[in-house]
N, C-alpha and C positions, 0 to 999 in steps of 0.2 A: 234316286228315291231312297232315303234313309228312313225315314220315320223317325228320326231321334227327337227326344223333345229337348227343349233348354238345357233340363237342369243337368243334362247328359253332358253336354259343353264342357263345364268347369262345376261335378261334384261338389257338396258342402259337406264335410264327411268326420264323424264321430269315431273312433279309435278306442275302443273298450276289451283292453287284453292284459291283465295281471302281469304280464313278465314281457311282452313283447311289445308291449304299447312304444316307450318312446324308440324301439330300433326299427317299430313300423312307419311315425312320422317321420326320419329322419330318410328312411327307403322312397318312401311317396314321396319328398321332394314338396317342389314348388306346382307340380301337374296339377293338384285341384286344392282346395282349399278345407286343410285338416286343421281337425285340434284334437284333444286328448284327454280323456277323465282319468284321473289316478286310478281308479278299480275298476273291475263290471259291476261291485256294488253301490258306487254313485248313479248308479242306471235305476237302482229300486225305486219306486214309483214317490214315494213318502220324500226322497232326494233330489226328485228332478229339477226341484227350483232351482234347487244351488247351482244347475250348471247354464253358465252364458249361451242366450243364442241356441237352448235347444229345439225352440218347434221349427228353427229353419234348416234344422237338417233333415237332407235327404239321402244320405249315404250314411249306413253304419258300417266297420270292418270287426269283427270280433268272432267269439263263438261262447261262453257261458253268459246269460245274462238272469240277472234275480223275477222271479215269479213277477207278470203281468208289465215285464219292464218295456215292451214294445207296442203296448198298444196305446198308448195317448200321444205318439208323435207323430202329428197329422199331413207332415212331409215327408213321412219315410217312405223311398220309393225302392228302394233294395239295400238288401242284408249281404253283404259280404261275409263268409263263415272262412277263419282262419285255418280250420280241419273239415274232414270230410263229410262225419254223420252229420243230422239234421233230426234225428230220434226224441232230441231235447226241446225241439221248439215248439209244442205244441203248449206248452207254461209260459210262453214268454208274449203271448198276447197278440201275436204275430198277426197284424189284416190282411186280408185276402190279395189285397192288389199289390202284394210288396213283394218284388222280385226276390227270388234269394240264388246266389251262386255259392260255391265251395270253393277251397284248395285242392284237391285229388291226388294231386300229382305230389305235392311239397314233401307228406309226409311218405313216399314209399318206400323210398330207399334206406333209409334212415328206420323206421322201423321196423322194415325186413332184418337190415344189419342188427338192430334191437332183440329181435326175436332170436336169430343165432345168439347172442350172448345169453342171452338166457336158457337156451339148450342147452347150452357146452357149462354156463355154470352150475346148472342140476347136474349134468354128466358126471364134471370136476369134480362135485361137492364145494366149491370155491367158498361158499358163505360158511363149510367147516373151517378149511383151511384158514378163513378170518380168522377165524374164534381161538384157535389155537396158540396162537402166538401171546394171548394173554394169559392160558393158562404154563405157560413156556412147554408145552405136549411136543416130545418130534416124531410124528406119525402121520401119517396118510392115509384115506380112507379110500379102499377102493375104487377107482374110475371107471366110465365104461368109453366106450368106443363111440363117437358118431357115426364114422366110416363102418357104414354094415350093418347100421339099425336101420330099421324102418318106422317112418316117420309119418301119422295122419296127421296133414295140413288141412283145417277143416275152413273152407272159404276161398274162393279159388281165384280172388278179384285181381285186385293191381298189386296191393301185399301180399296175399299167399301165391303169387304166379312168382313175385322175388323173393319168396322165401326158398321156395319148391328150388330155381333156379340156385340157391346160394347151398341151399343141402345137398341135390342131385353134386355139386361141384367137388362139396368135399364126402363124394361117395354112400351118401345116404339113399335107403330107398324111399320112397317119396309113393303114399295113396292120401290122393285128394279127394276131397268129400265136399259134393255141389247139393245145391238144394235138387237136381233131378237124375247128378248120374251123369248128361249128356251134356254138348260134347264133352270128348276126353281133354282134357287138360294138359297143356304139353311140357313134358320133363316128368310128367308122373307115370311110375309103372300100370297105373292104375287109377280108373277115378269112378266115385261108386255115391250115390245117391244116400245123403245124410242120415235119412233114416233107418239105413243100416248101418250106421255108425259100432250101434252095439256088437253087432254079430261078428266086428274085425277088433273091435279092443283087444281081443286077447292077444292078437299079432301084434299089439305095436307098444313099440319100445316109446316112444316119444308122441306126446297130442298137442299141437300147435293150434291155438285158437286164432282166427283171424278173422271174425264173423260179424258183420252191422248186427245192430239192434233191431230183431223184426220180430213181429210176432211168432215166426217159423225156426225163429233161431234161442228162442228164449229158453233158458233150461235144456238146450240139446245135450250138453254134455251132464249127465243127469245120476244120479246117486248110481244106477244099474250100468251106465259108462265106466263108471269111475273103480265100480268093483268088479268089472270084467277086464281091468288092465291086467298085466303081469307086476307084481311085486317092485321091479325094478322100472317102472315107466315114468318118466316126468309129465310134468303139465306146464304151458307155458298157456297165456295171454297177452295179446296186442290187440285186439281187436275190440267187444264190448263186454261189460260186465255182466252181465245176466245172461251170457251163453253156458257160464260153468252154474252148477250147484256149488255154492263155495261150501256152505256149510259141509256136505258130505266129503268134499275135499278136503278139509281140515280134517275133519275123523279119519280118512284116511292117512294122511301124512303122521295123523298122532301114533294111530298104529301102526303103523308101520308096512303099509299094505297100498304104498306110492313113495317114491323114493325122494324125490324130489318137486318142488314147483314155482315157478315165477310169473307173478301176476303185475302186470303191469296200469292195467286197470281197476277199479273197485265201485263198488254199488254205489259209496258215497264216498267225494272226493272235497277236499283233504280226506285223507282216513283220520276218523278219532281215534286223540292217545290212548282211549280205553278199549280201540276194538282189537276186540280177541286175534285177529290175523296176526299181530306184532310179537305171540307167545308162539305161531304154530311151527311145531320145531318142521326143517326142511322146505319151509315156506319162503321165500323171497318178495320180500315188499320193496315194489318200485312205486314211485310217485309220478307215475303217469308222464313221465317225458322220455318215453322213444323218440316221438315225431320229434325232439327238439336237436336241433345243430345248429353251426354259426350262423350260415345262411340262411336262417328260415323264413328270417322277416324280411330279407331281400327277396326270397324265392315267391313269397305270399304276396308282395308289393305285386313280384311280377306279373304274377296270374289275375292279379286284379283290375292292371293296366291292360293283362289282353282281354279279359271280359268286356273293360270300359271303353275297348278298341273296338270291341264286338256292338256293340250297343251305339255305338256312336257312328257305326256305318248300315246301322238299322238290320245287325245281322242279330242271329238266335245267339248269344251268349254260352262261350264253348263248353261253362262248368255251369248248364241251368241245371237246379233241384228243383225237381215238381211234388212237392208233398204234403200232405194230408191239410194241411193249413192254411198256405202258400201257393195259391195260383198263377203264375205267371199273367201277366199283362202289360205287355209293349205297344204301344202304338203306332206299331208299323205292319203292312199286309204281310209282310214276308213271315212275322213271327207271332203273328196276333195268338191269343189263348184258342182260335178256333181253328189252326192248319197243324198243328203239331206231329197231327195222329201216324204221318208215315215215318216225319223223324224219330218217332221214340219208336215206332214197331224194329226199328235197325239200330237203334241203339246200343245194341251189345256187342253188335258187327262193326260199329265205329267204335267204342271202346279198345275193342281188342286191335283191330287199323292202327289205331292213332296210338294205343300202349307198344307194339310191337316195334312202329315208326321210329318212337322215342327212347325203344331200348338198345334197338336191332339196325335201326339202318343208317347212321352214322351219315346223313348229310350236313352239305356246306350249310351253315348258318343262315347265310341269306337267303337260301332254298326250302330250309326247312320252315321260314316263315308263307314260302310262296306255297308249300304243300299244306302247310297251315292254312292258308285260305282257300285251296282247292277242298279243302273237307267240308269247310262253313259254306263253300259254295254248293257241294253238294245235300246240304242243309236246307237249306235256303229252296234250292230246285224243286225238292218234293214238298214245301210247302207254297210255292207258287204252282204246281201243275196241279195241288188238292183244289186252290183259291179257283184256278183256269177253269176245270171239270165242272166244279160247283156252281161255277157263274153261267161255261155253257155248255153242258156235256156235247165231247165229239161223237160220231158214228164209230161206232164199232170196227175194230182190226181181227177179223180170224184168223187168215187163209193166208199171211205173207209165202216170198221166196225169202231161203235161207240159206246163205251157201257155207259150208262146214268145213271142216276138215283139220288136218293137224298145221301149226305156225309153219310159215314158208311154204306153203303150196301153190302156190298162185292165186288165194284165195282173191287178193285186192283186184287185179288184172280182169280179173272176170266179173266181178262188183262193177267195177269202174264201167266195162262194155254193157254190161246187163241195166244199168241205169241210163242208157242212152237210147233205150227202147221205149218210145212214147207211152206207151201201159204201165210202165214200170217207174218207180222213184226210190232211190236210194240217199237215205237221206245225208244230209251233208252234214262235214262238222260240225258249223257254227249250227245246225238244227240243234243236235246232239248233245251239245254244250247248252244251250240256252232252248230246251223242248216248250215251253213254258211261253216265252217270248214268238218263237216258229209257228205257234200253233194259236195264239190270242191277241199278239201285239205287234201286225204287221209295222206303225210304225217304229217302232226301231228294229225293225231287220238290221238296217244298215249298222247302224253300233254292234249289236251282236254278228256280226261279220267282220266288222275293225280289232274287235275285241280278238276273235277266236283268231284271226290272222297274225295279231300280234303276239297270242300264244305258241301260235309254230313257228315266226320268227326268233322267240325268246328260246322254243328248246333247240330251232338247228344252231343256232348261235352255240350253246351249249353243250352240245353233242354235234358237228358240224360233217361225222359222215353218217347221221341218221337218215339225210335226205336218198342216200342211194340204197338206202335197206328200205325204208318204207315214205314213200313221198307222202307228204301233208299239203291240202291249201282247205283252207276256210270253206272254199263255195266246192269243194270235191268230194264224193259219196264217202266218208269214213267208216270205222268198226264200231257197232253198237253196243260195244263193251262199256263204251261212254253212261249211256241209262243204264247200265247193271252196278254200274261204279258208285253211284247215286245212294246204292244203298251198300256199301261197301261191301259186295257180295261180289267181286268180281276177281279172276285170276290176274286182270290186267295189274293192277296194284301190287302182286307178287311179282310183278316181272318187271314193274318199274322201281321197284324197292326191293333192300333186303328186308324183308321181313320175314323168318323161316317161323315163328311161331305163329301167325297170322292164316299164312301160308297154309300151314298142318289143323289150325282150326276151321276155316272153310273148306278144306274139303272132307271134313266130315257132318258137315250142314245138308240139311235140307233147303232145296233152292225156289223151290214151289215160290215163297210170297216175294221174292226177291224176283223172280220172272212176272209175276202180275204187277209188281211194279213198274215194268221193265214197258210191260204190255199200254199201262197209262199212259205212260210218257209216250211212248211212239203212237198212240191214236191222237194223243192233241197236238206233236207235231206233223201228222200227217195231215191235219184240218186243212183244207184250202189247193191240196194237189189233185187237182183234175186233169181228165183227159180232153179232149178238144169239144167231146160231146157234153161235156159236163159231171163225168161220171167220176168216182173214187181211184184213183192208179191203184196198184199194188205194191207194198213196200217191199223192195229186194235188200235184206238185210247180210250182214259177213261179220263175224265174226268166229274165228279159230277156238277161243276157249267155249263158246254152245256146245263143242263136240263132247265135251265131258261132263255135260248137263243134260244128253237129250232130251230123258224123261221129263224135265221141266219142261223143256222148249215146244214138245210136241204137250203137254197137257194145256201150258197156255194160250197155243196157238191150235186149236186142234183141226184147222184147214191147211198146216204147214205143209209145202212140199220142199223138198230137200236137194241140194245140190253138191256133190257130194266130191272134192280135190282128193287125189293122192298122190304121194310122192316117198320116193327110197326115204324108208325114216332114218338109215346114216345122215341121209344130207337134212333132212328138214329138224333132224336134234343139232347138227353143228349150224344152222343155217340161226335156230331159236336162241342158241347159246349166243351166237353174235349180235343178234339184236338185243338181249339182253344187255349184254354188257356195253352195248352203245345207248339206251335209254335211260341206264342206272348212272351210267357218269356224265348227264346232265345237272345230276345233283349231288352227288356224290363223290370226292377224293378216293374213294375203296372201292373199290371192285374186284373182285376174287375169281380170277376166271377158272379155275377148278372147280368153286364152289356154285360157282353159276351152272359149267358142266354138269355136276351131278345132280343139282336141281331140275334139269331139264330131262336129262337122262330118267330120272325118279320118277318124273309127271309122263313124260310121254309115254316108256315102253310099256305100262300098264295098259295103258287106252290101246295101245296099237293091239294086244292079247283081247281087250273088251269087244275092239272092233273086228278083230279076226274071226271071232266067237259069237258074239251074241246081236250084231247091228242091228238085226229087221226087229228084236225086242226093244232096242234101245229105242227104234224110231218110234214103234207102236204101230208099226204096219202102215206110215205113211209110205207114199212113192217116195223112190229119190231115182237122180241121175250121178252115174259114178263118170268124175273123167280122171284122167292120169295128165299131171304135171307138165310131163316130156309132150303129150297129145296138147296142150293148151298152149306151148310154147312153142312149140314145130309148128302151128296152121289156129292161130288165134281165130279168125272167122268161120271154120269150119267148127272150131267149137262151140261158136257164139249160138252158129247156126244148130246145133243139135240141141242148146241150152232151150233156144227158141221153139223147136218141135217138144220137146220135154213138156215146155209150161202152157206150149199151145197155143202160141203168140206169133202172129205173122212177122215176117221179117222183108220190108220192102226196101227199095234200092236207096231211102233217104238214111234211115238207119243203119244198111251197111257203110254209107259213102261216113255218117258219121263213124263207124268203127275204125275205117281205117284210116278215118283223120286223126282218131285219138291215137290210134296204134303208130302212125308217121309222126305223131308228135312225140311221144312217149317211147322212142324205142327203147332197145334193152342198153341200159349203161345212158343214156340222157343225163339221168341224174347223179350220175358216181360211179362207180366199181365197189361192188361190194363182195370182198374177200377174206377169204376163213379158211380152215379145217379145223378136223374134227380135236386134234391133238394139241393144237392150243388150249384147248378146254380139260384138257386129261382125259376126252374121249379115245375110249379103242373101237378104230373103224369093225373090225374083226368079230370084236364081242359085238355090239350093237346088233350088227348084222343076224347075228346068231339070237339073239333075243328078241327081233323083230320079225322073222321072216314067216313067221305064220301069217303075219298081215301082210308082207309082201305076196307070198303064194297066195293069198286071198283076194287079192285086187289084180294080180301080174304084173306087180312092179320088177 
């Protein structure tokens, strides 16, 4: 089921880009069917006869287009924008039903490197050092330092995250300014809510604009910004024009009371030969080409080809812009204008996912296309389970079992027995993969079974001793890390990528709507699991990273009883370190076993201090049953059996005969040897030990 219409097949597509036009037709290829207008001013409405074959385009690629140029082309079904804002379109006549996507990604790098230049040549004085050589002057005019200034990056998105990164490098200190303050921004000493912008001017040597055009952003940096710098502060912009007050800028620079600035942007672009910027001594006029390098109309081609990839297998479109003018309308369920609402509520938590992917975690090519569609799938998921709900609301999930604890505790082994108990269902891969389909569209189970089987055929292929660290089949209870994943809220994606900046910004989140997420999905796949009588089972859920979330877990479950693994955290950090770096290099050539080490080291011995300390808070005074490791591995049915008294579920001789069918089939080593220590990883058993053992004396490990 795609939903693609026709014209999606083979595009009819318009090319309207002052400087990039013909290296964009030549990038596109023979894939859809382009042509090319000398300007975007042959686009002005009064012009449009003169161009061949206009009402049957349905594809434009561009981003300036002249006042009302978009609205009499009664096949435009989407706007390709060659840069990122979309501030401009509301003059361009734009209908309601015309898709539009951006570039996002093309211009980051390339204007972050933009923006250092333009710090270092205010620092320099470089635009003095021009001037000189014509008056034959041999002098130099003071420079300052970047190493050791501190630096407000005001904009924290995809540009100021590579700006931040390219200053922090060469020793800058770095306060980043969000429109709320939260989260913290990573690489910055500091990240502080814009509207205190004023109250830290006076600290900062350097103000980097990197800011869309919103109404919240207009005039932020404002006459009383600009006169509470220090004397010696530059001003740079990359971002939009009406974040600075230029005016006061200029008076400043005239007097001498801002040292330098480079604006790369302007109110109106060309700049006229008469506007006063062109006199203002210490000023720097760029003509707006950061985002430009050689490749850009290749790089723009190519974001256009994966949107038109997206679109043609009736997915949501990677770079959709929903704005003021512009409503999206595909006609396909998956992506229709009416299921959006939970993909945009995670929108920033994919953002940062997918930025951190593409900076941070250096996979093989042909993987990162497959992680590529694992995002759009997760896309997709929660506007199929909004469609499911809406069509037939399931019953209610409070009260699941949930078993906890830190990676490598036995947590699966006990999953696995505990869902063999006729009250109980733990739901399987292919549920968890496709909630959606589990829960609405008994028939195809079977494909979503084909499907998910084929995916753990594809990673043990690619990691081939994953299967003796943690066995996968399709039809077997898995971690329901899988619906937290959904909404890109989940540890598991730090442990299957590097991503250290991802990483450091969810666990400073708040997890609440990413658990009632979490909560949707598993009551529509739970629809249909009855007991013999007819009645709802119980979901027995597992997953190792809930233990660093309880607070969410027990608010949105608030019937949750808890099952609670422990084990010597020496072995269960060297035990996480090794599965890591067996999951990372299915996609990945790099793998840094140090860096893996102290990642794991970092995440856990915190939790093991929180669980020493504070557990009956974390749970919120649900029950839980505590077992140890050594105790589930010495005498698996005697633990099954105490799991049983716990939850207050009989245990008769068909369900034991079944545990120890799965336990004779499964012994220990069936699936591999899975072998480690701690010092592979740069861990010291020693120290560990000594940092964790308030949780060990708390549990009697």
């Amino acid at each position: 089921m795609t939903g693609a219409e026709p014209w999606v097949e083979r595009p009819t597509v318009l090319i309207s880009h002052a400087t990039m036009g013909p290296a964009l037709l030549k990038a596109l290829g023979d894939r859809v069917s382009a042509r090319l207008v000398d300007s975007p001013a042959a686009l002005a409405p009064a012009r449009q006869a003169e161009i061949p074959g206009l009402p049957d385009i349905d594809t434009i690629i561009g981003f300036h287009f002249p006042p009302d140029a978009l609205a009499s082309l009664p096949n435009l079904r989407w706007l390709h924008l060659t840069g990122t804002g979309s501030d401009h379109l509301p003059t361009t006549g734009l209908r309601d039903n015309v898709l539009v996507t951006n570039s996002p990604r093309v211009a980051v790098e390339p204007v972050a490197e933009y923006a250092l230049t333009g710090i270092l040549a205010c620092l320099k004085d470089i635009a003095g050092l021009g001037e000189r050589p014509n008056n034959r002057v041999w002098f130099g005019a003071p420079s300052r330092m970047l190493s050791g200034s501190t630096v407000g990056v005001l904009g924290a998105g995809r540009i100021g995250t590579a700006v931040i990164r390219r200053l922090t490098a060469l020793g800058a200190r770095c306060v980043a300014f969000t429109r709320t303050g939260v989260p913290a921004v990573s690489g910055a000493v500091e990240t502080v809510a814009s509207t205190e912008l004023d109250g830290y001017a006076h600290a900062l040597d350097v103000v980097v604009c990197c800011l869309p055009a919103t109404a919240a952003t207009e005039g932020l940096v404002s006459a009383d910004t600009l006169a509470a710098l220090p004397p010696h502060a530059v001003v740079v912009n990359v971002g939009r024009a009406g974040s600075i007050d230029v005016g006061a800028l200029y008076r400043g620079l005239r007097d001498g009371r801002i040292r330098g600035a480079f604006l790369d942007v302007h109110a109106t672009e060309p700049l006229p030969p008469d506007d006063e910027a062109w006199d203002v001594p210490g000023l720097i006029v760029s003509p707006h080409c950061g985002f430009a390098f050689p490749d850009e109309a290749l790089e723009v081609a190519r974001g256009f080809f994966d949107n038109l990839h997206d679109l043609a297998a009736g997915d949501v479109p990677r770079d959709l812009v929903v704005t003021s003018v512009a409503s999206p309308v595909v006609t396909s369920p998956r992506i229709s204008a009416q299921t959006p609402a939970a993909a945009d509520l995670f929108a920033e938590a994919r953002a940062r996912f997918t930025d951190s992917l593409a900076e941070e975690a250096r996979l093989r090519p042909g993987d990162a296309e497959i992680v590529a569609g694992a995002v759009r799938h997760s896309v997709e998921i929660l506007a199929d389970v909004a469609a499911a709900r809406a069509a037939d609301p399931p019953p209610p999930v409070e009260s699941p079992v949930v078993v906890i604890g830190m990676l490598r505790t036995g947590t699966t082994l006990l999953h696995n027995l505990l869902n063999l108990h006729p009250r109980l269902h733990g739901p399987a891969l292919w549920e968890l993969a496709e909630p959606a389909i589990a829960g609405s569209d008994p028939a195809r189970h079977p494909q979503a079974i084909e499907k998910a089987q084929a995916y753990v055929d594809e990673y043990n292929a690619k990691s081939p001793d994953f299967a003796s660290i943690h066995y996968l089949q399709a039809d077997l209870p898995d971690e329901c890390h899988r619906l937290l994943a959904n909404t890109f809220h989940s540890m598991v994606l730090e442990m299957r990528y590097r991503v250290p900046s991802y990483g450091d910004w969810l666990h400073r989140q708040d997890h609440h709507e990413a658990y009632a997420e979490h909560r949707r999905q598993l009551e529509l796949l739970m629809r249909g699991h009855t007991d013999a009588e007819g009645g709802p089972l119980t979901p027995v859920l597992k997953c190792p990273f809930h233990t660093w979330y309880l607070p969410a877990v027990t608010r949105t479950y608030p019937g949750v009883r808890y099952i609670h693994l422990h084990r010597d955290p020496v072995e269960a950090i060297a035990s996480t370190a090794s599965l890591c770096r067996s999951v990372r290099k299915a996609r990945s050539d790099h793998v840094d076993l140090g860096e893996i080490g102290d990642q794991w080291r970092n995440r856990i011995v915190p939790l093991t201090d929180a669980l020493a300390t504070d557990r009956a808070d974390l749970l919120g005074g649900r029950p839980v049953l505590d077992i140890r490791f050594r105790d589930l591995t010495a005498d698996p049915v005697a633990t099954v059996l105490r799991a049983c008294a716990f939850l207050e579920l009989d245990a008769d001789d068909d369900f034991l005969a079944a545990v120890r069918d799965y336990l004779g089939r499964n012994s220990r080593g069936s699936h591999g040897t899975h072998r480690y220590t701690p010092e592979e990883y740069g861990l010291d058993s020693v120290v560990l030990a000594r940092a964790t053992a308030p949780y060990s004396r708390r549990f009697a490990l």
